[in-house]
Steps between C-alpha positions, in 0.01 A plus 500: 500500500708504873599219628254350810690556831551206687454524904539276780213383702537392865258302652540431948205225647558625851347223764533305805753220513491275203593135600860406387381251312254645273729839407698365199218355310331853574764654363490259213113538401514889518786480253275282265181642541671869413671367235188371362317780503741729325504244224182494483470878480791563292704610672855407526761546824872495507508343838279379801642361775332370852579520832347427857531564840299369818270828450507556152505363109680762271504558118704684285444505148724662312444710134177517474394679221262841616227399269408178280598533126247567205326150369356405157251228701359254203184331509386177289107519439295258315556357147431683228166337367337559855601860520352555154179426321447471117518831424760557679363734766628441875266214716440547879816282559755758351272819654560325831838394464605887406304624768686267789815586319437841559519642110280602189412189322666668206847447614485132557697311270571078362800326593531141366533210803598209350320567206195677598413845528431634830386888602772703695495745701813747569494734762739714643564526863558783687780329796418626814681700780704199704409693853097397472595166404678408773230623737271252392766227449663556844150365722489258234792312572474541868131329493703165306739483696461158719683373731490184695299651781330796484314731786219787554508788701278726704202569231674439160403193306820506307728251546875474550768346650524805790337764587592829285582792627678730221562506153764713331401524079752728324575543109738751392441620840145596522267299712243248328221543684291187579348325747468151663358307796436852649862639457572773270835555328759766545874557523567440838674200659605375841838411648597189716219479741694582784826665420343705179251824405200450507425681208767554205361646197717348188466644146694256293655142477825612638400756792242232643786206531773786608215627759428141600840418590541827686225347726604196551366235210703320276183460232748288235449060631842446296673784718357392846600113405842642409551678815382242746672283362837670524459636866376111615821394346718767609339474831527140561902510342588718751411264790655211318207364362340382182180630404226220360396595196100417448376663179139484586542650841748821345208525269219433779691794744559764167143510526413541890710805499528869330831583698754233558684494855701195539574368866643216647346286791614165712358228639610222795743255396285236653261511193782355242441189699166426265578412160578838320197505275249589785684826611560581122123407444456709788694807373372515140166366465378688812657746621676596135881472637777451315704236672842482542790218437860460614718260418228349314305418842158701604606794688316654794498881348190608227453760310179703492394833253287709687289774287603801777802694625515502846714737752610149644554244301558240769110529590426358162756207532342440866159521402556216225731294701209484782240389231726223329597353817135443585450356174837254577408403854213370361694285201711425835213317655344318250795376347620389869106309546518357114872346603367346839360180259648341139383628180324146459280610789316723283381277244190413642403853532447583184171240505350834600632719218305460157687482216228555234091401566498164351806414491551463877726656797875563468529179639335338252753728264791336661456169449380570127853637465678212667312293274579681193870565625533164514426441098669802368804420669493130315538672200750838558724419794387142673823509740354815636122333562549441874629891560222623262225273672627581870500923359131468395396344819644819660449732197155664679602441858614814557203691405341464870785594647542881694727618341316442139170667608675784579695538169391273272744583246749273684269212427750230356795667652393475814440114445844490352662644875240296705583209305889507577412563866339199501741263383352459159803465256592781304387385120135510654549794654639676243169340247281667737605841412573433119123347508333863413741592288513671228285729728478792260676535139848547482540306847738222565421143382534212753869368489470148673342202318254442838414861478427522105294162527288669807470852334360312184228323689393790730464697133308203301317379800368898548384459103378205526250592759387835383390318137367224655287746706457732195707778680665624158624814446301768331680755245481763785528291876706231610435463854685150525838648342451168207712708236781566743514159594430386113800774455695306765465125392651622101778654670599264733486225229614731242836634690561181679466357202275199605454309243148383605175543324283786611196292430666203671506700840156651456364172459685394836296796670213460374492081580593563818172711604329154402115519511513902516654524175192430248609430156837518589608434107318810437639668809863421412493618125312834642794578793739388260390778220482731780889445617618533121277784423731681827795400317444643201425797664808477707701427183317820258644740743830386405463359119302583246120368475635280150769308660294425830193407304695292208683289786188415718343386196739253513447366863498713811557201793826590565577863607876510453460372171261708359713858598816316398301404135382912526864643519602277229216618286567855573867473411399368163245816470801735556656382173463673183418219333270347721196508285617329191610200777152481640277550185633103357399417862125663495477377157549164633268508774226659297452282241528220689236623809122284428668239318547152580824358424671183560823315444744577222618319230783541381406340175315813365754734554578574150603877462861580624386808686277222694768295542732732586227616822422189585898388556582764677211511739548134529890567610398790772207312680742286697661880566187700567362192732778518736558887521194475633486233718789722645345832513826625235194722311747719343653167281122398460451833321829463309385177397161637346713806359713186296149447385410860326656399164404224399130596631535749284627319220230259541209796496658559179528232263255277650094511496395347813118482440571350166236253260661163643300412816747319636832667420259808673424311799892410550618857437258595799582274711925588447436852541227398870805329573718781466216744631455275856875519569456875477204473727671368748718781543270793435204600253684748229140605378454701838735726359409752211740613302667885575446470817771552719328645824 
């Protein structure tokens, strides 16, 4: 029998402007929902890649076979004694069965599951021609496609993210003909929308990218980042300048345009006079500028990628520099009003912004945060309380200024430059800005002691008030952002490595909301859970799901502790011998767990091997104690690994649960002994044996 051909298939969503934002995870769920179908046919590709522009989502899979393969399709019927009656003739169950199977009741067979006899039913498949497949898979996976908004047009009742205007379907070169929210398929594309054809007809992979480019789209996201982001830096080196880099906004601009022109614009020097982030803030979050430094200090020059070729280039440079300067005489003014009075001014404002219903205005916020301030700083950095009190008086003040309703990303840094202006000395300033951070993951922690005490109350005081109010995240929405600042409290305790109890703080939060926190036992253990349940998802990303879980089974209060108790853990998982050294441990904890043990005596120690455990244990507890009391985990864990011999010595030649009750009862209670100074390090029956993940 010939081999089965294998062809490409091409598949073009031609539409009108796709936001920025929502291209890559279009690109993404066409991949998956492709892929899923071909598995689900049976039918394997070499390759499919995914690609988007402003006016289109491409596919390209790659070896596709030309039709599916040939299938021996097995079917499990009912047992054996319902498919037959006494005499052995065939009942109505088996008649049925062979009929939905599609064959003569004659050639069923038995096949033994798990030790009774079932009929089967074999059947060979005929595979079928790949080319009618994909015409019913194609408007398949278009109609699941979602996306975070979606739209309908003129008279169709289909939905998606733009309006469609061609489709280009080709497999081994031949058109699959289908059709969707009114628009049929076919092999012809379009070029850039102003520069290109209107109509290119493509009949593979490689002419309909070669055609493409010829009109002016770059349809590959990695090329077009690649190329702006050489010409921006080649552009802005050869004025002297230093480009910004912003990853989200080089990804945000790959997607606004199909052909990449790269220009450079200016703006009046009189705008460096406000603080640098407004024009920046200016440049990239609205206009989509890249700026420009020199000598480390803002520069006056951008850079902007416009999606057209122009005769003169100079109009496009113009055009933007007229539209940002608009956009900076504004920031001009408001910062000029906000600086006319002192940041302390705007305190009382914010009696008219709500924080949260029922938990008061932002006011009402602020002195919740002095208050708590106040007590966290007692017990992580008390010669910083006045700077970290004064910083939450002033932490919100900025959010009626100008300036901040205008861009209210600069919330927080805006407080930190309004805050200098007006005399306030630089610790609080600096707390201000360090307040909301981390703002995202990955971002910078606070590096002052006034600004770590102030971004840990802003966090706890947020979580405090959302669970008192029963404002908990759901497994889909977090509205409040609770698991980034959850996220935020581990790391700033876990990297700074402040040595303070999670719980501790959470109960600091939660007494401070005073008769708005109900239960606030209840409430504390509940927020708490919730903090270490974002740990160990923080810390599973990075470790294995064994270590994490085996160390917060020993106590998860202290963040630093429990990742430095994980890395530990997983270096012992990395030796070879690692499971004999942790079965004497599980053994340990095992047979001691549900038992109730006491004191030892010495006295009725009698074996050696009992002896033996007992004097060495009794020599490292002094050892183990202080390793940790000083956080040395990896001489805790060489001190239990002193303790794998004569465990398993013990195991050996001794029978714990023996006849004598109370020679029993003293063996348990050694071996609890033993067991709890494991415990406080990390739970070795969290982690199975072979299991090196």
């Amino acid at each position: 029998m010939s081999e089965v051909a294998r062809l490409d298939f091409l598949l073009e969503i031609g539409t009108e402007e796709i936001p920025a934002r929502m291209a890559p995870g279009a690109m993404a769920d066409l991949k998956a929902l492709f892929a899923k179908e071909m598995e689900s046919l049976h039918l394997e590709f070499e390759k499919l890649d995914c690609c988007a522009t402003p006016r289109r989502l491409i596919m390209v899979a790659r070896g596709i076979p030309e039709r599916q393969a040939d299938r021996l399709v097995e079917r499990k019927g009912p047992a054996r004694n319902q498919a037959f009656d006494a005499s052995g003739a065939p009942t109505k169950a088996a008649l049925g069965f062979a009929r939905s199977a599609g064959v003569d009741v004659s050639q069923l067979t038995l096949a033994d599951v798990g030790g009774v006899e079932y009929l089967l039913a074999r059947k060979e498949e005929k595979g079928e021609v790949t080319a009618q497949l994909l015409e019913a898979v194609i408007p398949r996976i278009l109609s699941a496609l979602r996306f975070p908004k979606s739209m309908r047009w003129a008279s169709q009742k289909q939905p998606f993210v733009r309006p469609i205007h061609w489709f280009v379907a080709l497999f081994g070169g031949k058109v699959i003909p289908f059709e969707f929210a009114g628009i049929k398929s076919g092999n012809i594309t379009r070029g850039h929308r102003f520069m290109g054809a209107p109509e290119i007809e493509v009949d593979s992979p490689e002419s309909y990218v070669a055609k493409l480019k010829e009109n002016f789209v770059m349809p590959c996201p990695s090329e077009r980042r690649e190329f702006i982001r050489n010409e921006a830096e080649a552009l802005a080196k050869s004025k002297g300048l230093t480009l910004l880099h912003s990853p989200e906004l080089l990804e945000q601009v790959t997607f606004l345009v199909e052909y990449p022109v790269v220009h450079m614009g200016s703006f009046e020097e009189k705008f460096l006079e406000m603080p640098a982030e407004v024009p920046i803030t200016s440049m990239k979050n609205h206009q989509k500028y890249f700026a420009c430094m020199k000598d480390g200090k803002l520069s006056n020059h951008f850079v902007v990628v416009s999606n057209t070729r122009t005769k003169d280039q100079d109009v496009v440079s113009r055009g933007n520099e007229r539209v940002l300067k608009a956009r900076l005489e504004d920031g001009m003014f408001f910062f000029s009003e906000d600086r006319s009075r002192p940041l302390d001014a705007y305190v009382e404002r914010l009696s008219g912004q709500t924080f949260l219903h029922g938990m008061g205005s932002m006011l009402d916020k602020t002195v919740r945060l002095e208050a708590l301030a106040a007590l966290i700083a007692d017990v992580i950095a008390a010669d910083s309380k006045a700077d970290a009190v004064r910083a939450a008086r002033l932490a919100k003040a900025d959010l009626p200024t100008q300036v901040v309703g205008e861009f209210p990303e600069l919330q927080g840094i805006m407080g930190r430059e309004y805050a200098r202006m007006s005399g306030e000395p630089d610790a609080v300033a600096v707390a201000i800005d360090e307040h909301y951070m981390p703002r995202y993951a990955g971002d910078r922690l606070p590096a002052t002691p006034a600004g770590t005490v102030l971004a840990l109350a802003e966090k706890l005081d947020l979580m405090a008030s959302c669970f008192a109010l029963r404002l908990v995240p759901s497994a889909t929405k977090d509205p409040y952002g609770l698991r980034r600042a959850a996220l935020g409290i581990t790391r700033i305790l876990g990297e700074g490595r402040i040595l303070v109890p999670v719980s501790k703080l959470v109960g600091l939060a939660v007494g401070n909301l005073g008769e708005k926190a109900k239960n606030p036992d209840a409430l504390t253990t509940e927020i708490t859970e919730f903090v270490v349940g974002r740990l160990r998802n923080s810390l599973t990303g990075q470790y294995s799901t064994e270590a994490v879980d085996a160390v917060l089974a020993a106590g998860a209060d202290y963040p630093f502790d429990v990742e430095a108790k994980v890395k530990t853990v997983e270096e012992l998982r990395s030796r070879p011998d690692y499971e004999s050294l942790i079965l004497p441990f599980k053994r340990v904890i095992n047979i001691t767990t549900g038992r109730v043990a006491g004191s030892v005596d010495p006295s009725l120690l009698t074996d050696q091997a009992e002896l033996d455990l007992w004097a060495i244990f009794s020599g490292l507890q002094g050892e183990i104690s202080s390793a940790l009391d000083e956080r040395r985990f990896a001489d805790v864990l060489a001190a239990f690994v002193k303790l794998q011999p004569p465990i398993d010595a013990y195991f050996d030649q001794v029978l714990v649960l023996c006849e004598d009750e109370l020679v029993k009862a003293n063996r348990i209670s050694m071996l609890a002994a033993i067991g709890a100074a494991f415990l406080k390090f990390a739970d070795f029956t969290k982690i199975m044996a072979g299991a090196k993940s």
